[in-house]
C-alpha positions as CSV (number, residue, x, y, z in Angstrom):
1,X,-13.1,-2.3,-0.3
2,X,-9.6,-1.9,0.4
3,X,-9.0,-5.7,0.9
4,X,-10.4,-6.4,-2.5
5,X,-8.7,-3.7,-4.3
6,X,-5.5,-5.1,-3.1
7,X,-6.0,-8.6,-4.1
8,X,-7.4,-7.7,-7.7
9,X,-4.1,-5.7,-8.0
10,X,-2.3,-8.2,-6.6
11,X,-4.3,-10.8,-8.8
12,X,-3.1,-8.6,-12.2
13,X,0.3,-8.5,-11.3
14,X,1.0,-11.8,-11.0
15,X,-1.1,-12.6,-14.1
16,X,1.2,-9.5,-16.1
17,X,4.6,-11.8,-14.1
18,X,3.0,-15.2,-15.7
19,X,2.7,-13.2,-19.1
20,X,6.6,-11.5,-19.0
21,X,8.2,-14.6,-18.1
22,X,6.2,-17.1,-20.4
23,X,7.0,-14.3,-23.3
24,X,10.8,-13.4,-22.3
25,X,11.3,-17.7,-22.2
26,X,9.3,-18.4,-25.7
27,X,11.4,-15.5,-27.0
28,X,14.8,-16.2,-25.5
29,X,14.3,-19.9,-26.6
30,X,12.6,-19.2,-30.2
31,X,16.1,-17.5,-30.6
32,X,18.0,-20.4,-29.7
33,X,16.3,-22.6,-32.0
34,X,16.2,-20.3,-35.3
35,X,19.9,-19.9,-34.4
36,X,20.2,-23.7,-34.8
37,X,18.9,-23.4,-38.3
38,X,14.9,-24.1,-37.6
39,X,12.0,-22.1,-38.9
40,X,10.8,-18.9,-37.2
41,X,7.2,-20.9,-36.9
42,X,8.5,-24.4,-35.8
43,X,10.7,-22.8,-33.1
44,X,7.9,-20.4,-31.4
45,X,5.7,-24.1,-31.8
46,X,8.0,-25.8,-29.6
47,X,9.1,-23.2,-27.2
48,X,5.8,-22.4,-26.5
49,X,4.0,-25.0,-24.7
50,X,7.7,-25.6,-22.3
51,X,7.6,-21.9,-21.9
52,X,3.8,-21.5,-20.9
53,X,4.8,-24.2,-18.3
54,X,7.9,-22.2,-16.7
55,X,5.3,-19.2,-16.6
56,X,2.8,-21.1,-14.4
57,X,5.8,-22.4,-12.2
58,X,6.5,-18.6,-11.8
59,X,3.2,-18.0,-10.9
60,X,3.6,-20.5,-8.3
61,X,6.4,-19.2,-6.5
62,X,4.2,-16.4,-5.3
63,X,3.3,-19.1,-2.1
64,X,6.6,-19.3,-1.1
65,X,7.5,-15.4,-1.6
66,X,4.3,-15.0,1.0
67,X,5.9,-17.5,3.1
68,X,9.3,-15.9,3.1
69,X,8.8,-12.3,3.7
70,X,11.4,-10.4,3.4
71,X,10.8,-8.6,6.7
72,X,11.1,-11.1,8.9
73,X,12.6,-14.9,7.5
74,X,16.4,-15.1,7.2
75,X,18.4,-14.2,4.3
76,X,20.0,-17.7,4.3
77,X,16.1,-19.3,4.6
78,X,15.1,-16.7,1.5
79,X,18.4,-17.5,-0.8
80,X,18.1,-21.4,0.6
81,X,14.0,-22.0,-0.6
82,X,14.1,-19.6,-4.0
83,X,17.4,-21.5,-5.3
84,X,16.4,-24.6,-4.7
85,X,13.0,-23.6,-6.4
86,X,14.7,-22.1,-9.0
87,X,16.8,-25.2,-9.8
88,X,13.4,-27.3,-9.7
89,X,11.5,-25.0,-12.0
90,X,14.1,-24.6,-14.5
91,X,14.9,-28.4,-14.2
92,X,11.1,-29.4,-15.2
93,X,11.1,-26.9,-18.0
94,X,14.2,-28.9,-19.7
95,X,12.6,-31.9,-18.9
96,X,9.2,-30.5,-20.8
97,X,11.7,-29.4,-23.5
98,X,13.4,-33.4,-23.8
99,X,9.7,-35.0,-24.3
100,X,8.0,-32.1,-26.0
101,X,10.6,-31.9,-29.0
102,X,10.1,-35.5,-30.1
103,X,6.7,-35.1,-30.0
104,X,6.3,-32.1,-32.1
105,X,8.6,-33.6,-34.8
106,X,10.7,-36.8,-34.6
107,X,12.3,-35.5,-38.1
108,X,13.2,-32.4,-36.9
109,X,14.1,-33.2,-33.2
110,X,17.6,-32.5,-34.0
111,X,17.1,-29.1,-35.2
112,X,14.9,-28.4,-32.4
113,X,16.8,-29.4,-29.5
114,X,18.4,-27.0,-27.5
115,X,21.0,-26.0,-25.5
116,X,20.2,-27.5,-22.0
117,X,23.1,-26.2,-20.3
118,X,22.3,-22.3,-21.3
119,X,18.4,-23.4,-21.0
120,X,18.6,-24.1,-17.4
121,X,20.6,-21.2,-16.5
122,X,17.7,-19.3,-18.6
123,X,15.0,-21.1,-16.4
124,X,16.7,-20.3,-13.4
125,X,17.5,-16.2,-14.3
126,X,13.2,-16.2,-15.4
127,X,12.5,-17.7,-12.2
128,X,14.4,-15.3,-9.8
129,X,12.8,-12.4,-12.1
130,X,9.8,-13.5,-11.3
131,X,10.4,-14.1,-7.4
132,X,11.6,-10.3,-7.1
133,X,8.5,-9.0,-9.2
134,X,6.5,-10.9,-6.1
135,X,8.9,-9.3,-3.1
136,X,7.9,-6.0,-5.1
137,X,4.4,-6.7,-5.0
138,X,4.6,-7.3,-1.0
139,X,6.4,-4.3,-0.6
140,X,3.9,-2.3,-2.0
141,X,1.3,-3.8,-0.5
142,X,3.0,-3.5,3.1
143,X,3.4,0.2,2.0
144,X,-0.1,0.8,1.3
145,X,-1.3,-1.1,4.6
146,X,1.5,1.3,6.4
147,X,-0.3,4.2,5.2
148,X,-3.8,3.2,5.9
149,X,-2.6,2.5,9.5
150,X,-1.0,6.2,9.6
151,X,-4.2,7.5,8.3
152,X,-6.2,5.5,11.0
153,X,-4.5,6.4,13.9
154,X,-4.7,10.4,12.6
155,X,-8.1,10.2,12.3
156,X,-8.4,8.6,15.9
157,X,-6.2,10.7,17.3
158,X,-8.5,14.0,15.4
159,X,-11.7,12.2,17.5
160,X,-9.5,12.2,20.7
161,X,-8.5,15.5,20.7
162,X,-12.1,16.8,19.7
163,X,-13.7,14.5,22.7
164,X,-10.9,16.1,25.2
165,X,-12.0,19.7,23.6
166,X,-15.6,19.1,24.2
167,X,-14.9,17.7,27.8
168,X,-13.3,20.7,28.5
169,X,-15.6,23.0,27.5
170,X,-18.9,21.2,29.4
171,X,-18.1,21.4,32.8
172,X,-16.3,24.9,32.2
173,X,-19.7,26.3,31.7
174,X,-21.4,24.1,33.9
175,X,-19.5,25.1,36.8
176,X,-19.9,29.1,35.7
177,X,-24.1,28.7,35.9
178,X,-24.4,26.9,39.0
179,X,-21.9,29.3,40.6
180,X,-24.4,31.8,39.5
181,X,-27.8,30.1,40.1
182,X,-26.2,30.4,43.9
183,X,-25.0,33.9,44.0
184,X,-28.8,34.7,43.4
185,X,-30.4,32.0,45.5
186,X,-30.0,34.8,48.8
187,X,-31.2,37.7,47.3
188,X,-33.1,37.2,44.2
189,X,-34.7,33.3,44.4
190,X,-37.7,34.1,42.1
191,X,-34.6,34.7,39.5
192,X,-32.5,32.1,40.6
193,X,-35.4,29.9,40.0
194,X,-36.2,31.1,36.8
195,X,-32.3,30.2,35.7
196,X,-32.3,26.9,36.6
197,X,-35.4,26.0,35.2
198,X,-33.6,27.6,31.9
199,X,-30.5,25.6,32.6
200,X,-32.1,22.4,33.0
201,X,-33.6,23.3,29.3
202,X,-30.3,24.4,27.8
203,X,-28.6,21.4,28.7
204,X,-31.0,19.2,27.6
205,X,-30.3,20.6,24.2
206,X,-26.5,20.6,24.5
207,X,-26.4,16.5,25.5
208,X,-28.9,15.8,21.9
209,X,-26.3,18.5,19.9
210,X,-23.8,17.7,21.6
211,X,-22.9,13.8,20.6
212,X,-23.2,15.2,17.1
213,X,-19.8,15.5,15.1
214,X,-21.4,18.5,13.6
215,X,-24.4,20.6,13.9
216,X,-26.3,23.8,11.7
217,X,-24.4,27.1,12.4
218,X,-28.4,27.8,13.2
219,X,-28.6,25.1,15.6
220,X,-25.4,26.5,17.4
221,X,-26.9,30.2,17.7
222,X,-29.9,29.0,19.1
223,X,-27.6,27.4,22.0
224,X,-25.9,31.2,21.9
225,X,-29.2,32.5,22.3
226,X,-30.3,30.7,25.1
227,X,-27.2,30.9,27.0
228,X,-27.6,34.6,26.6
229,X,-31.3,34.4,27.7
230,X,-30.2,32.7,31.0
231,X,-27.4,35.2,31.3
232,X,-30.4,37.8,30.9
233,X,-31.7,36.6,33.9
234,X,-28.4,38.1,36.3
235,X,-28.5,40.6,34.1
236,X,-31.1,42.4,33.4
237,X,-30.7,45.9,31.4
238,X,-27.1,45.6,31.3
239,X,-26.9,42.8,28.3
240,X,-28.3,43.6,25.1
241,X,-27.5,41.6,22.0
242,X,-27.3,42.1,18.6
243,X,-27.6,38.7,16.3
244,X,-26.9,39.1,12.8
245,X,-26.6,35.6,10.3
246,X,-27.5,35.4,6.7
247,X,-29.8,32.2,5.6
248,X,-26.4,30.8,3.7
249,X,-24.5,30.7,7.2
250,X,-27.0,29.6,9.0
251,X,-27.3,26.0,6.8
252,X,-22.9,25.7,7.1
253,X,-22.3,22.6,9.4
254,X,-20.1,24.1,12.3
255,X,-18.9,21.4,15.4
256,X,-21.3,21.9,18.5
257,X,-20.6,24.2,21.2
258,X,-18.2,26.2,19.2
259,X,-19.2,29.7,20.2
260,X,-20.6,29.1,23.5
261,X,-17.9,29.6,25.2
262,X,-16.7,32.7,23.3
263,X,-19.3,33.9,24.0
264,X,-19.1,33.7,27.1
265,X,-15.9,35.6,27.5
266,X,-17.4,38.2,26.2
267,X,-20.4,38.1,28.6
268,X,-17.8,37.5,31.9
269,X,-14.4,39.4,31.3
270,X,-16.6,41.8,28.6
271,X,-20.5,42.8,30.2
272,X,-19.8,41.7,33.6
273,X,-16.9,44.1,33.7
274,X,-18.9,47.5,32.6
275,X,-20.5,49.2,34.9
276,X,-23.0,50.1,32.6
277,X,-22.7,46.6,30.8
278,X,-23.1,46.8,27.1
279,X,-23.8,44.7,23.7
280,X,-22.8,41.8,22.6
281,X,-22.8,41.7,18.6
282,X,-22.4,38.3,16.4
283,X,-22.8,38.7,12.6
284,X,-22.2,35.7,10.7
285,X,-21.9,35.8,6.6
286,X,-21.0,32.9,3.9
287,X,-18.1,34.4,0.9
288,X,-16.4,32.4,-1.4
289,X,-17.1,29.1,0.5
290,X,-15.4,30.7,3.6
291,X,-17.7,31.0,6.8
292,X,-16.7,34.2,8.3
293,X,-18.2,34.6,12.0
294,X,-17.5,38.0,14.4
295,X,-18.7,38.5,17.9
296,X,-17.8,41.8,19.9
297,X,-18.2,43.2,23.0
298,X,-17.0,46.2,25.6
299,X,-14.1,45.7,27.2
300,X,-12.6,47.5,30.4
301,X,-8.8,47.7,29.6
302,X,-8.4,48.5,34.0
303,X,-10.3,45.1,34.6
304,X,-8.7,43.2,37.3
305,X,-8.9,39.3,36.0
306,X,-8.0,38.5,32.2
307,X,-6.7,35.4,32.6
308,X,-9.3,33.2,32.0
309,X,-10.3,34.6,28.7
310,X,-7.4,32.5,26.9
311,X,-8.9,29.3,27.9
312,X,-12.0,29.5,25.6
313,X,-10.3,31.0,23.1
314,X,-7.6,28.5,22.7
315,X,-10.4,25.6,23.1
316,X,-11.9,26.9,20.1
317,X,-8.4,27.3,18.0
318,X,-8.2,23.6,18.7
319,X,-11.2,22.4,17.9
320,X,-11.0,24.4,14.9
321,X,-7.7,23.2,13.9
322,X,-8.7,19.7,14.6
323,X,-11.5,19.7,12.7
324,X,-10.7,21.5,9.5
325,X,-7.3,20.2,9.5
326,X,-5.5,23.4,9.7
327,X,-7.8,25.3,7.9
328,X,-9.4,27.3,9.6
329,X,-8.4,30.5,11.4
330,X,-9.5,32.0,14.8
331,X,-8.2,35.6,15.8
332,X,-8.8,37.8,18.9
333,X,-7.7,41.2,19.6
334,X,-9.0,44.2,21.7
335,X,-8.6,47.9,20.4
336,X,-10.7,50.8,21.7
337,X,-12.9,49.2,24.5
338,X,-13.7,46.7,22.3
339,X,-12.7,43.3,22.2
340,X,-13.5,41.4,18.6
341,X,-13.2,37.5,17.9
342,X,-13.3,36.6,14.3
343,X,-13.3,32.9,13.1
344,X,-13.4,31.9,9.5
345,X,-13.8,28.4,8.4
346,X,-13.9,26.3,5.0
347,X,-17.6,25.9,4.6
């Protein structure tokens, strides 16, 4: 589509440089000849037909424009190839002017005769103005290809930084449930059975959602959901959840495994960290076009390791920011025992 859109524009502008030139020489040399003493209508009659030629020749010199681009032949090769062209089209528009006179009208061949001196040197001026219309063309084009190339490479490097996102975020959780499936394998293998089997389920699910660009906000819950469920299993008692998401939220396209991981800060530096454990609460609503999505949970401001909550949370900034452009805004804080996540993103 872009290929054709550029030669059609191409195509129009050298049809409008054909058109200016043939006009500017019928006009310039209409002058010339009612200034010698001929009619208005006998001098555009036989500067038209020489001029139409010069126009063509114009057209012509399109070839050796593409053939001397600017950006890479020699000055001396660009001044060397357009003057000599120059000097040949304005040299076969005098001769077209020396055998169409007579022919028009051997009476009035005097009157219509110009002068070949000052004709050439209009030729030549035409001919040049039509060369740099062409360079401008080029340049325009090479702009336009420039851009497209910028735009390409953003968009690739977008896909690139979302893949190394994703690859991050697979093997982080990966690594967390096996490392639990054995911490129960000693004491509690009826459980630890029951986890793997959910494992093998959940990420069955994550490698069909997961080579998706995008997935429902529904779809993504339901991998919350069972994460939790399999997290339910170590658990017990000590995780409850609360999951709250109106039907218009549900249906907003959100990339995969977006909250997984949030949520499962709040399960390991949040739950795990509570004696008691406690609830972990996502509400997700749909205003104004804006997906607005909270999750908190309990947190113990004396627990000993934080650090490894900033790693999910940044993973998702990223992907957000990758995705949406800029757009969209992820913010964490923890006030009170309670540690809140908010993400809101263009629908």
């Amino acid at each position: 589509m872009a290929t054709t859109r550029t030669a059609l524009s191409r195509g129009a502008l050298a049809l409008y440089a054909v058109a200016a030139v043939t006009a500017a020489a019928a006009a310039s040399s209409s002058f010339f000849l009612w200034a010698r003493g001929a009619s208005a209508g006998l001098a555009i009659a036989a500067s038209l037909p020489p001029s139409l030629l010069l126009g063509i020749i114009a057209l012509a010199s399109r070839f050796l424009s593409n053939a001397l681009p600017l950006r890479s032949a020699s000055r001396s090769s660009i001044a060397i190839g357009h003057a000599g062209s120059a000097a040949a089209a304005s040299g076969l528009w005098v001769l077209m002017w020396k055998s169409w006179v007579p022919a028009l009208n051997q009476q009035f061949a005097a009157h219509l005769a110009p002068d070949y001196s000052l004709l050439f040197g209009l030729g030549v001026v035409l001919y040049i103005a039509a060369v740099a219309v062409h360079y401008l063309v080029l340049e325009i084009e090479a702009l336009r290809e420039a851009e497209d190339e910028v735009l390409r490479y953003r968009v690739l490097a977008r896909e690139a930084e979302l893949r190394a996102f994703k690859a991050q975020v697979d093997p982080h959780f990966l690594f967390n449930s096996l490392n639990a499936v054995a911490s129960m394998c000693g004491s509690r293998p009826l459980e630890a059975r029951e986890m793997a089997h959910r494992l093998a389920d959940f990420f069955r699910l994550i490698l069909r959602l997961g080579a998706l660009e995008r997935i429902t906000l529904a779809e993504e819950i339901d991998l919350v959901q069972r994460y939790l469920a399999i997290e339910q299993v170590r658990f017990g008692e000590r995780l409850t959840t609360h999951i709250n998401v109106d039907e218009g939220a549900a249906r907003c396209m959100v990339p995969p495994l977006l909250l997984q991981p949030l949520v499962e800060n709040a399960v390991r530096h949040g739950v795990a960290s509570m004696v008691e454990g406690g609830t972990i609460d996502i509400t997700a609503t749909l205003e104004d076009h804006m997906l607005r999505i909270v999750i908190d949970n309990p947190a113990d401001p004396d627990r000993a390791d934080a650090r490894g909550e900033g790693i999910g949370i940044e993973n998702a900034r990223g992907r957000l920011s990758a995705v949406s452009e800029g757009r969209a805004m992820l913010q964490a804080a923890e006030a009170e025992g309670q540690f809140r996540v908010v993400i809101e993103l263009p629908r």
